[in-house]
C-alpha positions as CSV (number, residue, x, y, z in Angstrom):
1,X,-189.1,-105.7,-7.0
2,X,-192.1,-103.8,-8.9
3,X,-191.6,-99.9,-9.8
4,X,-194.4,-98.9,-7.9
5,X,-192.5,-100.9,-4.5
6,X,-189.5,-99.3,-5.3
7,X,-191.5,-95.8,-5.8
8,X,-192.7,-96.2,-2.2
9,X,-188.9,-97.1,-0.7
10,X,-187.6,-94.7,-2.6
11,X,-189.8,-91.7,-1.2
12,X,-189.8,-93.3,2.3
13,X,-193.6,-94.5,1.9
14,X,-192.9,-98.3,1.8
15,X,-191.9,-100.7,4.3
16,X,-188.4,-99.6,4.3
17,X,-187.6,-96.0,6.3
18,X,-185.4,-94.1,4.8
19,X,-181.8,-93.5,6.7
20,X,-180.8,-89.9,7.8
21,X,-178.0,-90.1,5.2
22,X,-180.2,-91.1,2.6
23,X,-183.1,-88.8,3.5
24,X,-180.8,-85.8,3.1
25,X,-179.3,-87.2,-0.4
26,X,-182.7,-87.7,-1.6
27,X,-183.9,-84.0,-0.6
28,X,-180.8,-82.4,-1.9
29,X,-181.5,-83.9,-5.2
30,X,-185.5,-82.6,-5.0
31,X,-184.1,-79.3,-3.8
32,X,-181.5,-79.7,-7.2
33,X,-184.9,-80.4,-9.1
34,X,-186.4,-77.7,-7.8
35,X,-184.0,-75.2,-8.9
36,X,-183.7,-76.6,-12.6
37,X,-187.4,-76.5,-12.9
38,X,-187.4,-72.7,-11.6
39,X,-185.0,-71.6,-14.0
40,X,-186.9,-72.7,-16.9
41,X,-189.8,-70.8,-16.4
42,X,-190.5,-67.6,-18.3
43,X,-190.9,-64.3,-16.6
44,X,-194.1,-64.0,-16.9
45,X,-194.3,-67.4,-15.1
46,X,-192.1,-66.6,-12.6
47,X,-193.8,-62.8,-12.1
48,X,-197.1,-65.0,-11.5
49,X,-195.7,-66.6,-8.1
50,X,-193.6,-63.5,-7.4
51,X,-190.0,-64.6,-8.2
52,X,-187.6,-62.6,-10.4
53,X,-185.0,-63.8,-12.8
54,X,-182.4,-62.3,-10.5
55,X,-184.2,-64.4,-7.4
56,X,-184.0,-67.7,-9.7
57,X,-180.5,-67.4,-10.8
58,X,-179.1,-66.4,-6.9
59,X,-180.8,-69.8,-6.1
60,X,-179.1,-71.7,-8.9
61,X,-176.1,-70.4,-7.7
62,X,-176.6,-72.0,-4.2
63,X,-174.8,-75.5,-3.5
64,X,-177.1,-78.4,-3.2
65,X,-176.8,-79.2,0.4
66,X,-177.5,-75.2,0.9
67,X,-181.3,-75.5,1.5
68,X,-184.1,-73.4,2.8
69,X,-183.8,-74.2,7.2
70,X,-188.0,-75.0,6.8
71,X,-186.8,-78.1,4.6
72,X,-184.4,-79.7,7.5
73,X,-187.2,-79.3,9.7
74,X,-189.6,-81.2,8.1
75,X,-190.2,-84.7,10.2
């Protein structure tokens, strides 16, 4: 199997759907991602799309299958 045919069963773009189960592993590792990539912003970064330091690390602090209700909706 080629990268790019994995890259599309991976994200659910391919041939293969993805399975409920796996759909909500997948998003609680982008939502993981997510989090990670906030947190290593500056302040001035993060005061540019209106997010504190405080806001960033309350998120952090969330578990990984904690996401926002507008994610679970998607579909």
């Amino acid at each position: 199997m080629s990268t790019t045919s994995l890259a599309r069963v991976v994200t659910g773009h391919g041939i293969i759907p993805r399975t409920r189960w796996l759909e909500r592993l997948l998003t609680m590792f982008d939502v993981r991602r997510t989090r990670i990539d906030l947190s290593r912003l500056t302040d001035a970064q993060l005061d540019d799309i209106g997010l504190t330091r405080d806001a960033v690390e309350q998120e952090l602090a969330r578990a990984a299958w904690d996401i926002p209700a507008g994610w679970r909706a998607r579909r």
